[in-house]
KOLTI-631513 format. One line per field, with one value per residue (C-alpha): residue number from 1; x, y, z. Coordinates in pm, 1 decimal. Example, Ala and Ser with C-alpha at 12.3 -4.5 7.8 and 13.67 -1.06 7.14 Angstrom:
% KOLTI-631513
nr	1/2
c1	1230.0/1367.0
c2	-450.0/-106.0
c3	780.0/714.0
This chain:
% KOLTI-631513
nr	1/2/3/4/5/6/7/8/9/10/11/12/13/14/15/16/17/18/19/20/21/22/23/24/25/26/27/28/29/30/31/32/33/34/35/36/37/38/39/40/41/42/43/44/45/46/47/48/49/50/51/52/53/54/55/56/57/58/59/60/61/62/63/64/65/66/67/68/69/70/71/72/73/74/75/76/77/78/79/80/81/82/83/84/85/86/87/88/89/90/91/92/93/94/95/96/97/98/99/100/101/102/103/104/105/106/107/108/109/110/111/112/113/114/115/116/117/118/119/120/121/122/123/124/125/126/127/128/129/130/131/132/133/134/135/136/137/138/139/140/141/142/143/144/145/146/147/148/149/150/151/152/153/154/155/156/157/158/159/160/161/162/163/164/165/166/167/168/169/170/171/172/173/174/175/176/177/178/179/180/181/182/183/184/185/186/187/188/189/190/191/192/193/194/195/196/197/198/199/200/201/202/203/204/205/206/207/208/209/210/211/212/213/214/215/216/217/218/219/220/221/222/223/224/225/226/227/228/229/230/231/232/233/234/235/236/237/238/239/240/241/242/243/244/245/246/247/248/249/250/251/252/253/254/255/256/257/258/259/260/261/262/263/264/265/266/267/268/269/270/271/272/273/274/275/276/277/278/279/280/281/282/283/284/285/286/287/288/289/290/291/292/293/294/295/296/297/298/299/300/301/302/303/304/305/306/307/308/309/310/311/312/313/314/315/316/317/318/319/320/321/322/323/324/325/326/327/328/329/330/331
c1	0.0/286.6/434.1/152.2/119.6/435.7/337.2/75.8/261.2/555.1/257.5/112.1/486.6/542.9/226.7/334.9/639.6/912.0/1174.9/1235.8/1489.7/1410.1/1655.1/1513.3/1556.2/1194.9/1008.8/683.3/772.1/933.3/646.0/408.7/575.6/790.8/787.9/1102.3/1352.3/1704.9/1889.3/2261.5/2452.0/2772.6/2846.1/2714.1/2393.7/2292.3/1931.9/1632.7/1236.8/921.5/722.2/517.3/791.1/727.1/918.3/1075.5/1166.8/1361.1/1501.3/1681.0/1800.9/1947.6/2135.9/2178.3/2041.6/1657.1/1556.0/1320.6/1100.0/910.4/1083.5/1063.6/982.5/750.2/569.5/673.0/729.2/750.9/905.6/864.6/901.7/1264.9/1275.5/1004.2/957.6/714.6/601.8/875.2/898.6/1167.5/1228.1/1469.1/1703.9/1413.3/1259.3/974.2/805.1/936.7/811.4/513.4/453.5/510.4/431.9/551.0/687.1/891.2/939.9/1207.6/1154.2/937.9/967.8/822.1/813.3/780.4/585.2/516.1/613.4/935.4/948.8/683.5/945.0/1103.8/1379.2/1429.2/1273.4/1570.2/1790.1/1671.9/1672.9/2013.1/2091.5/2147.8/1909.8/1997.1/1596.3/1462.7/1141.0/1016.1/1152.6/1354.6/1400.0/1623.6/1558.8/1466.1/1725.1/1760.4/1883.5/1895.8/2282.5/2566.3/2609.5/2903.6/2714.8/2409.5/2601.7/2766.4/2462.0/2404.2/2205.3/2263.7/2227.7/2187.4/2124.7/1937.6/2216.2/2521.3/2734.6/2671.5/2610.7/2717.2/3027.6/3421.1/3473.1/3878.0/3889.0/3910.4/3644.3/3816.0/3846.1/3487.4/3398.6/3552.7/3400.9/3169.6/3428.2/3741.2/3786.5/3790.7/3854.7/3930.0/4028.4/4206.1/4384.9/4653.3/4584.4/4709.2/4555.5/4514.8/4570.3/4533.1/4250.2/4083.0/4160.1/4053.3/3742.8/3739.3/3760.2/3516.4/3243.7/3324.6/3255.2/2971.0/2799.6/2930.0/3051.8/3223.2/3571.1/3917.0/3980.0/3940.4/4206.4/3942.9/3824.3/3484.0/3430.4/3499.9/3248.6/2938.0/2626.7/2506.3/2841.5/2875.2/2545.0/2679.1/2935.7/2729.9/2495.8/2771.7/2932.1/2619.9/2490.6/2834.1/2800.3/2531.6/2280.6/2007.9/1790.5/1808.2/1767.1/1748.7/1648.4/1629.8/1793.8/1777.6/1808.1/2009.1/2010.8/1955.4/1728.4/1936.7/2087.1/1746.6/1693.9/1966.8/1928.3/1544.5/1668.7/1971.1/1671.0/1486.3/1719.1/1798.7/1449.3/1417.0/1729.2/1503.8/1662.2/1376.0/1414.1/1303.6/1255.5/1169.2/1076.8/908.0/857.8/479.9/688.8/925.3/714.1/430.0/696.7/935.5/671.5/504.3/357.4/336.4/353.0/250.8/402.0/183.9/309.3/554.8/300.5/196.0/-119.9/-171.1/-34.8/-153.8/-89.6/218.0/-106.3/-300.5/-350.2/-209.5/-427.9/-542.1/-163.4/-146.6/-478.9/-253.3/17.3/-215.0/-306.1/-642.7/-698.8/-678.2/-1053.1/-1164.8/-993.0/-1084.5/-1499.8
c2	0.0/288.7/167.0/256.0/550.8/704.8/614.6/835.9/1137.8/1099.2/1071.7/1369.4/1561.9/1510.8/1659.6/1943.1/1990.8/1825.5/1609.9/1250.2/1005.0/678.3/429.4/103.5/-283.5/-355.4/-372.8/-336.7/3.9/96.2/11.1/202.8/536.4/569.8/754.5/621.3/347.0/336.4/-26.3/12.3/-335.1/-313.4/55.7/119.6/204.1/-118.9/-11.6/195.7/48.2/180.5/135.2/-102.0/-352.6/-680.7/-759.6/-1036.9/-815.4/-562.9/-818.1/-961.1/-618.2/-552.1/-918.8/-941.4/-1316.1/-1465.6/-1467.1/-1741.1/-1421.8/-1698.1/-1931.0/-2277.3/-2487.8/-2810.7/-2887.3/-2937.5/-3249.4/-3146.1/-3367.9/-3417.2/-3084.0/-2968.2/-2614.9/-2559.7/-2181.6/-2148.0/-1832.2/-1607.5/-1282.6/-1011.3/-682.4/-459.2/-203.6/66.8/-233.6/-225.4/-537.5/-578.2/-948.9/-1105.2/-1411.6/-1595.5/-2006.2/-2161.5/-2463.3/-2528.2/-2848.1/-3008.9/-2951.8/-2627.7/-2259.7/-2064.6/-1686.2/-1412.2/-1145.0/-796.2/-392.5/-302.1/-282.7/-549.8/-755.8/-964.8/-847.0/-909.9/-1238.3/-1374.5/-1249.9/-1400.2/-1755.3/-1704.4/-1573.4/-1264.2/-1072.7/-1037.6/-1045.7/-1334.8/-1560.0/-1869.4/-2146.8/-2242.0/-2577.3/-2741.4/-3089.4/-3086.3/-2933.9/-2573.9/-2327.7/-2043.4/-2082.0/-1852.6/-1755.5/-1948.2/-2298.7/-2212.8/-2180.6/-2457.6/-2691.0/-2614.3/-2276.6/-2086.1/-1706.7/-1408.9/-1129.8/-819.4/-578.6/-715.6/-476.4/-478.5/-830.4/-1037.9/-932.8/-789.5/-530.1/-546.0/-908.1/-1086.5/-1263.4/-1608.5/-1495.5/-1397.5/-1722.1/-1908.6/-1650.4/-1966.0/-2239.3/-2036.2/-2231.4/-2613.4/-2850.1/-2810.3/-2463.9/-2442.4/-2791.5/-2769.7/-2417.8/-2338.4/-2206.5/-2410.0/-2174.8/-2397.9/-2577.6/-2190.2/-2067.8/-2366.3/-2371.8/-1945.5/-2026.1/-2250.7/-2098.0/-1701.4/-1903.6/-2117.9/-1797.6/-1569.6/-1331.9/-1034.8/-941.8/-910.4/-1241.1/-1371.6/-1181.5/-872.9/-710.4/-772.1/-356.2/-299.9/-532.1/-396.2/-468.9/-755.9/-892.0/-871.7/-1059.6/-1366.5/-1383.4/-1395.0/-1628.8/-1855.6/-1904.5/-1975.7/-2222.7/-2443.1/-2610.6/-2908.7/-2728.4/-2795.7/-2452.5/-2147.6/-1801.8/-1580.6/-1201.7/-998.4/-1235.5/-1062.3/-703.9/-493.5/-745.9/-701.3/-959.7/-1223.3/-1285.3/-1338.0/-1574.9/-1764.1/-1704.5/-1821.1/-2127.0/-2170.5/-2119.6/-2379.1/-2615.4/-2603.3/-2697.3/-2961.9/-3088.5/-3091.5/-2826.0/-2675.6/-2252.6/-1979.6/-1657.0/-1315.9/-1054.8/-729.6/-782.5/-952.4/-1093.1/-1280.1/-1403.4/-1566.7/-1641.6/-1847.8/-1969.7/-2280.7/-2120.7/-1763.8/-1614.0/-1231.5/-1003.9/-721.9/-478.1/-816.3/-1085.8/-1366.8/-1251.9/-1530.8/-1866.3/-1924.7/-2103.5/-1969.3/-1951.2/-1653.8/-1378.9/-1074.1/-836.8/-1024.9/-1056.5/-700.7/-664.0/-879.0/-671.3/-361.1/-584.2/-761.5/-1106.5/-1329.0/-1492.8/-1155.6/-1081.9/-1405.5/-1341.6
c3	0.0/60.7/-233.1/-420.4/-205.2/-350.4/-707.4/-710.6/-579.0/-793.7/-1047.1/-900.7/-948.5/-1270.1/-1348.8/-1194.9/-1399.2/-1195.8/-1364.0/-1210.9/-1263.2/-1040.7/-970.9/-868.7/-976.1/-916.0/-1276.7/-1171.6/-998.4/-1330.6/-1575.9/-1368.6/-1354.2/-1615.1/-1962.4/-2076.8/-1970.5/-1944.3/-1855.6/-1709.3/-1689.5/-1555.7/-1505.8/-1886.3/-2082.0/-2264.4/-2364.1/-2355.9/-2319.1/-2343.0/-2024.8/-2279.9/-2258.2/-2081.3/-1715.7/-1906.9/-2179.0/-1922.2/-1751.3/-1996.9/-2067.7/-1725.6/-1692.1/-2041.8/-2089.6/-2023.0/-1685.3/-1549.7/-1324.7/-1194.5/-919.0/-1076.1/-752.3/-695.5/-413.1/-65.5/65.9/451.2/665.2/1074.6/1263.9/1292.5/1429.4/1743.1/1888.2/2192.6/2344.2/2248.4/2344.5/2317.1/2479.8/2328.4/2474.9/2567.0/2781.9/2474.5/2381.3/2006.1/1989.9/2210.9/2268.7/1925.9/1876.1/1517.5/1394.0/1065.8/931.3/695.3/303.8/337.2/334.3/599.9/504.9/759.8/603.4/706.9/688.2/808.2/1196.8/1310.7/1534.0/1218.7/1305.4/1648.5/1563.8/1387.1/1582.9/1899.6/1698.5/1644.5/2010.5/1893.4/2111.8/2526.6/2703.1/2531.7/2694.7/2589.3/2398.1/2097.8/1996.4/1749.7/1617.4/2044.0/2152.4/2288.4/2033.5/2367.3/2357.8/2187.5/1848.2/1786.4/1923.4/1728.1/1424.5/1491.5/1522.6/1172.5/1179.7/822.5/900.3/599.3/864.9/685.2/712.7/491.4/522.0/942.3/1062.4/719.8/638.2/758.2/476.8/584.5/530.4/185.7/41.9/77.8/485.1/476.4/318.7/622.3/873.6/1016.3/1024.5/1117.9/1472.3/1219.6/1001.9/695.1/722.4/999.9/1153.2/1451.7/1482.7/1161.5/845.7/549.6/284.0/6.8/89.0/184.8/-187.1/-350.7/-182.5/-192.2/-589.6/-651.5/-421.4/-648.0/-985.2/-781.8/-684.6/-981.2/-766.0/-1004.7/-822.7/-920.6/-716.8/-358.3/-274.5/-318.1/33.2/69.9/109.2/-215.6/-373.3/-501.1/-234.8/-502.1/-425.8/-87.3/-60.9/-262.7/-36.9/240.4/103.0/-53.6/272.7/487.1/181.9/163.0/474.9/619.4/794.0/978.4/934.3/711.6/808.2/559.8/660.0/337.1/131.0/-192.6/-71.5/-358.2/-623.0/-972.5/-1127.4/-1225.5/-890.8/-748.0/-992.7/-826.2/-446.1/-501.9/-683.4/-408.2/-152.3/-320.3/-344.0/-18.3/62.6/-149.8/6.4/318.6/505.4/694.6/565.8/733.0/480.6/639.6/357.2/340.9/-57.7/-133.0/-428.8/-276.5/-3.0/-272.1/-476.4/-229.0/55.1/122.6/454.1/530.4/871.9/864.8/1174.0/1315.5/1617.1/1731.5/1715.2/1438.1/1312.5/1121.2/946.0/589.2/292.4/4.9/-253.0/-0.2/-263.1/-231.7/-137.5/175.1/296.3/262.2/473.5/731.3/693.2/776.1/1100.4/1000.1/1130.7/853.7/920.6/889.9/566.1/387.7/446.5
């Protein structure tokens, strides 16, 4: 709803004779406001369109091959129940309630997406899963075990994390991005045996994971600051993808990427779940969430409004979003 919000009064600006230029990867945003299109790829102009020109038509423009805009997934096969949380609460650093009293379960082989506006307690959320967050209540459970331990132990039980701020939380911008891709595993084997760094078996796995990921450096001896925010998100998500896990966090996973490389984090995401690693997706884009989610969970003011299935239209998630009770909505 704000997005369309702002539509209409950048609609309502240009009307009154001021110039715009909008930056944005989003096509549909583009296609609704725009009286002519310019495509950059790569630091340089590689097209105009008319506003009339399909999403696929643009896209291919902007990555410069076809891109499959729809995530190509099959049905869940869910498994038994592998991550448990009971009655969680959080209270943040104001002593504020940012997340009350929130019950859900994800099982192996699905996508559960968190869905809602910026600032409902998603946050917080994911970071009390991975014990990120101080005044936690309730439980977390792990294939029955407690997940309210440290960071380090939670990752090391085979908790992928993609925390929504890269740049913060995902990444060292001083350190390479063969050190970054070791960032989870830099206490053991095979990176590090006897206390000592394996350097060979870092770059060889530092190499294949850049060409895996097509991450566009000038090597993995590039510090991870000087990639582009597209490429410091492979990074992150290469690393936390490369090792077994037992549950997927992804907060914002494809936050500042161009088309084509959310083409490949959906499929990645995908693929994980098929793999029957139980994924947890929190996204503020309606897109993303239909297009990735076997269950959606929509956040209002810190608590689950409601649980529904991937196929809930749009507009009635956005109701939810807004902070109607799904029953309500659906009659």
């Amino acid at each position: 709803q704000e997005t369309d919000e702002l539509m209409v009064i950048m609609r309502q600006l240009k009307e009154a004779g001021t110039s715009i230029v909008f930056i944005t990867h989003k096509l549909r945003e583009v296609r609704e406001v725009a009286d002519r299109i310019t495509v950059i790829r790569l630091g340089k102009v590689v097209g105009e369109a008319s506003p009339t020109a399909t999403n696929a038509e643009l896209a291919s423009l902007m990555v410069g091959r076809a891109v499959e805009l729809m995530v190509d997934k099959g049905p869940a096969h869910p498994g038994p129940v592998a991550l448990s949380v009971e009655n969680l609460s959080v209270i943040d650093a104001r002593n504020q309630i940012v997340v009350n009293n929130v019950s859900f379960d994800v099982h192996e082989g699905e996508v559960l997406a968190i869905a809602g506006v910026q600032g409902n307690g998603q946050t917080e959320l994911t970071e009390a899963i991975m014990g990120l967050q101080a005044k936690v209540t309730g439980e977390i459970l792990l294939q029955g075990k407690s997940l309210r331990v440290s960071v380090r132990k939670t990752l090391d039980a085979g908790v992928g994390f993609v925390p929504e701020d890269r740049t913060e939380d995902g990444l060292v911008a001083e350190f390479t991005i063969a050190e970054n891709l070791m960032l989870d595993r830099s206490h053991q084997e095979p990176f590090v045996r006897w206390g000592t760094l394996q350097l060979n078996t870092l770059n060889t796995f530092a190499e294949e994971k850049v060409k895996e990921f097509d991450v566009r450096s000038q090597g993995i001896g590039t510090l991870a600051g000087r990639l582009s925010g597209g490429n410091q998100q492979k990074v992150v998500l290469a690393r936390e993808l490369s090792r077994e896990l037992k549950l997927f966090v992804a907060a914002q996973p494809t936050r500042g990427l161009d088309v084509g490389s959310i083409e490949f984090v959906h499929t990645r995401i995908i693929a994980a779940r098929d793999a029957g690693v139980p994924v947890i997706v929190v996204s503020t884009e309606l897109d993303e969430v239909v297009a990735l989610a076997d269950r959606i969970a929509v956040m209002y003011r810190g608590t689950i409004i409601g649980i529904v299935p991937g196929d809930t239209p749009r507009d009635v998630l956005g109701l939810m979003m807004a902070g109607e009770n799904p029953s309500t909505v659906e009659s």
